[in-house]
C-alpha positions as CSV (number, residue, x, y, z in Angstrom):
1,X,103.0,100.6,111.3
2,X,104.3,103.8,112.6
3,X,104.3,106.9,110.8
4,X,106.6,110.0,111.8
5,X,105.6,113.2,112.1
6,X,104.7,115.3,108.9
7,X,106.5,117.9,110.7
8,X,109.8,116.1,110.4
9,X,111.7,117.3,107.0
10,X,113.5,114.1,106.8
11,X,113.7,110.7,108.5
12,X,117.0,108.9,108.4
13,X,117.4,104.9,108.6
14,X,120.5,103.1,109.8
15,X,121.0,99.9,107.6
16,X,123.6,98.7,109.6
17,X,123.3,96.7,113.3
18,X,123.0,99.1,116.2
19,X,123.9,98.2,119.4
20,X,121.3,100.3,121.6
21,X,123.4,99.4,124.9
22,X,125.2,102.4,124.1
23,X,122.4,104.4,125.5
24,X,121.1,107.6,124.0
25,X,124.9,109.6,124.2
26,X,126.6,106.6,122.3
27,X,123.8,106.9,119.7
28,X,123.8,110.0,119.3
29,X,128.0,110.5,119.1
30,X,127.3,107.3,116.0
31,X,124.6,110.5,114.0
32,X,127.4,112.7,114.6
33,X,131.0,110.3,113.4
34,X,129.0,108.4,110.6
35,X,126.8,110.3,109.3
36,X,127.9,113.4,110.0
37,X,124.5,115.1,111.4
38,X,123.2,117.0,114.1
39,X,121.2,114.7,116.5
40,X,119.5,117.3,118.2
C-alpha cells in the first residue's frame, strides 16, 4: 500500500474514470476546470 507524504496537507481522490492519455497538461487543466485547484 502506498502512503503519501506526511508533509502533504491534503490528498485528493478522483472517483470518476480518468483517461491518463491526456498526459500530465490534460490532467492537470481537469485539477484546475473540476475541481477548481491549483495543481502545482
Amino acid at each position: 500500500m502506498m502512503r503519501p507524504s506526511n508533509d502533504l496537507p491534503v490528498v485528493y481522490l478522483c472517483r470518476e474514470a480518468v483517461d491518463f492519455r491526456k498526459g500530465i497538461n490534460g490532467l492537470a487543466v481537469l485539477v484546475e476546470d473540476v475541481l477548481g485547484l491549483d495543481p502545482f
